[in-house]
N, C-alpha and C positions, 0 to 999 in steps of 0.2 A: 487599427489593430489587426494586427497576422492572424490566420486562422490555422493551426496544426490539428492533423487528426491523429488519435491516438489509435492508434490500432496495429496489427501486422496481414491483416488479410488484403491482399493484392486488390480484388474486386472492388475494398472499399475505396481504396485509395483513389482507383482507377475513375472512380464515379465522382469522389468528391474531385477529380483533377478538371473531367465532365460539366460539372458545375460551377468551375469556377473557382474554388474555397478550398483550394489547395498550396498553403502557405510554406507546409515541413510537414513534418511525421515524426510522432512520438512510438516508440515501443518498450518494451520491456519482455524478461524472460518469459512470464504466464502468457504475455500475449504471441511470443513465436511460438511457446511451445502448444498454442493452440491449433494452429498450423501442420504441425506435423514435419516439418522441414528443417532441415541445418539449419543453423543461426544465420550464417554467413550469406546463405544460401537465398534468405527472405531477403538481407539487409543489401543486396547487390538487387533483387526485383522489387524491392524500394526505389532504392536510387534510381536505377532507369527509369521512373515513373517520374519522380517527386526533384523538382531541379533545384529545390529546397533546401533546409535543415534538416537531415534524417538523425535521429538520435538513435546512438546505438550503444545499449548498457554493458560496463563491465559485468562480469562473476565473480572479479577475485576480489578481497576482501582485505587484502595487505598492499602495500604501494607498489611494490617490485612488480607484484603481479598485475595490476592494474597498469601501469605502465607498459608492460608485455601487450597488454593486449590493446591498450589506446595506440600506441602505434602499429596494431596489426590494422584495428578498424582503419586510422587514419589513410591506410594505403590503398582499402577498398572502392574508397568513390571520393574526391575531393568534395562533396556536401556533406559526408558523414560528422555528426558532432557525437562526442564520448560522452558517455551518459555516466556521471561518477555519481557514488551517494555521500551525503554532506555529512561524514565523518572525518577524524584527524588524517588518515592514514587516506582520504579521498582528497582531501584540502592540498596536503605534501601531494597528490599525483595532480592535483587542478595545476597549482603551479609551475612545477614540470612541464605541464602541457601548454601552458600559458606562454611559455619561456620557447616551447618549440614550435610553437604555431599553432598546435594542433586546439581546435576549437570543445568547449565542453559544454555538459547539460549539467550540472549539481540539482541532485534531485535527492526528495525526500526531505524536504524542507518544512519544519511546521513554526518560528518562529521570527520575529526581524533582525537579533542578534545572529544566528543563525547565517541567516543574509546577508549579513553586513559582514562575518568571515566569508565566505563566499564570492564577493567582490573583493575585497581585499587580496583575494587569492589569484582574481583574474577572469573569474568565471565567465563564456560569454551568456551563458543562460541561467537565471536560478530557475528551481521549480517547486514554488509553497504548494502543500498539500491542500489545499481549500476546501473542499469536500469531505473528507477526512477530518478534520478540526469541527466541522460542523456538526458531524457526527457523533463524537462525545460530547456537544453542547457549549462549544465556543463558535468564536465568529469570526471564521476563516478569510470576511475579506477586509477585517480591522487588520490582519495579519499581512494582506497586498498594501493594504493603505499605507501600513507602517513601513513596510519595505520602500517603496512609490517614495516615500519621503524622504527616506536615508539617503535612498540613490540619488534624489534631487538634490539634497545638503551638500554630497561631498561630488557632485559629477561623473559617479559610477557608471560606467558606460556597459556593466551586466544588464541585461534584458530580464524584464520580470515574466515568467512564462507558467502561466493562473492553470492549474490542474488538478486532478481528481473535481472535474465538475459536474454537476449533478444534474442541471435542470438548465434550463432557457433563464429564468433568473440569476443563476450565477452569470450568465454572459454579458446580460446587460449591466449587474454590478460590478465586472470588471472592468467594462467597457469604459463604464461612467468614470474610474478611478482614474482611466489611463494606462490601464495593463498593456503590457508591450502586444504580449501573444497569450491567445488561450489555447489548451489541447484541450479535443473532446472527440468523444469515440463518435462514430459515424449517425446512430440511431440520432445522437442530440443536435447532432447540424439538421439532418431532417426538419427534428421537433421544432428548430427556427422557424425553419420556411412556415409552417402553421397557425392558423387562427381559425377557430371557428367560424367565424364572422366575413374572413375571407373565404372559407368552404361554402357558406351560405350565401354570400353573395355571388360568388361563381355559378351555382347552381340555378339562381335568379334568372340570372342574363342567359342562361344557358337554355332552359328553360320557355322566358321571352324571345330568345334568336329565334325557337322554332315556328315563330307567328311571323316573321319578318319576311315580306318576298323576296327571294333573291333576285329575280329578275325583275 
């Protein structure tokens, strides 16, 4: 399973690339405009970091314009993938893109029919909201599961890409389904690496070393 980190802040990236678990990068508008920086601007000190999948969202909201600008991203950095949302008028520009090479992220996904236009259309990434579905009291990874199967049935070669997650168990119930790739904001890669159990027993041995001669 790929690891992407959702975020736009430089630092994190740089750290999660540091440890290893640097698979792509996920962004969105709220997360550059937390930044403080052009769009353009973050999504080029992406790429130089991340030799990955960078996704990079449209704003426009009609095909023409959406178009416009997947071929502006497309010429920023040969990793940049066009971040469309799973509407008709994102579907018509998936295709388009599909047709021109240029690689996509369909995002804002919350059901498997959904998905299944989404592949149909070319997509190389979907992105089901998992998190989000949890939260009004469904169960966001019957929603991966169902997807995971469609794309089995017919040999869809869209990557299922598990986001908005929440906790260290979402990762491993992705894991378990077979999810392509998960995004997660930086804090939740941390909260991996953790266990109580392993903090206590570090602390053990750490502890015990201090009785140990060294010479």
């Amino acid at each position: 399973m790929k690891f992407f980190i959702d975020t736009a802040k430089v630092e994190e990236i740089e750290q999660a690339a540091a440890m290893g678990f640097l698979d792509g990068v996920t962004t969105n508008p709220s997360l550059v405009a937390q930044t403080g920086k052009p769009y353009a601007q973050v999504i080029k000190e992406i790429c130089a970091i991340c030799p990955g999948p960078v996704s990079a969202e449209v704003l426009a909201i009609d095909y023409a314009g959406m178009m416009k600008e997947a071929r502006m991203w497309s010429q920023v950095a040969e990793n940049v993938v066009v971040k469309i949302p799973l509407t008709g008028e994102g579907l018509k520009a998936v295709m388009t893109c599909t047709a021109e090479g240029i690689p996509t992220n369909v995002t804002l996904c919350f059901n498997a029919t959904q998905a299944l236009l989404a592949a149909k259309a070319g997509a190389t990434f979907i992105s089901p909201f998992l998190g989000r579905l949890d939260d009004i009291g469904l169960e966001g990874m019957e929603v991966a599961q169902e997807i995971k199967s469609i794309y089995h049935n017919y040999d869809f070669k869209t990557e299922v890409l598990a986001a908005s997650l929440r906790h260290p168990l979402h990762v491993k119930q992705a894991a378990l389904l077979g999810v392509d790739v998960v995004t997660i904001p930086f804090k939740l890669l941390g909260a991996l690496l953790h266990h109580p159990l392993t903090d206590k027993g570090l602390q053990i041995f750490l502890e015990d070393a201090k009785r140990i001669p060294m010479k």
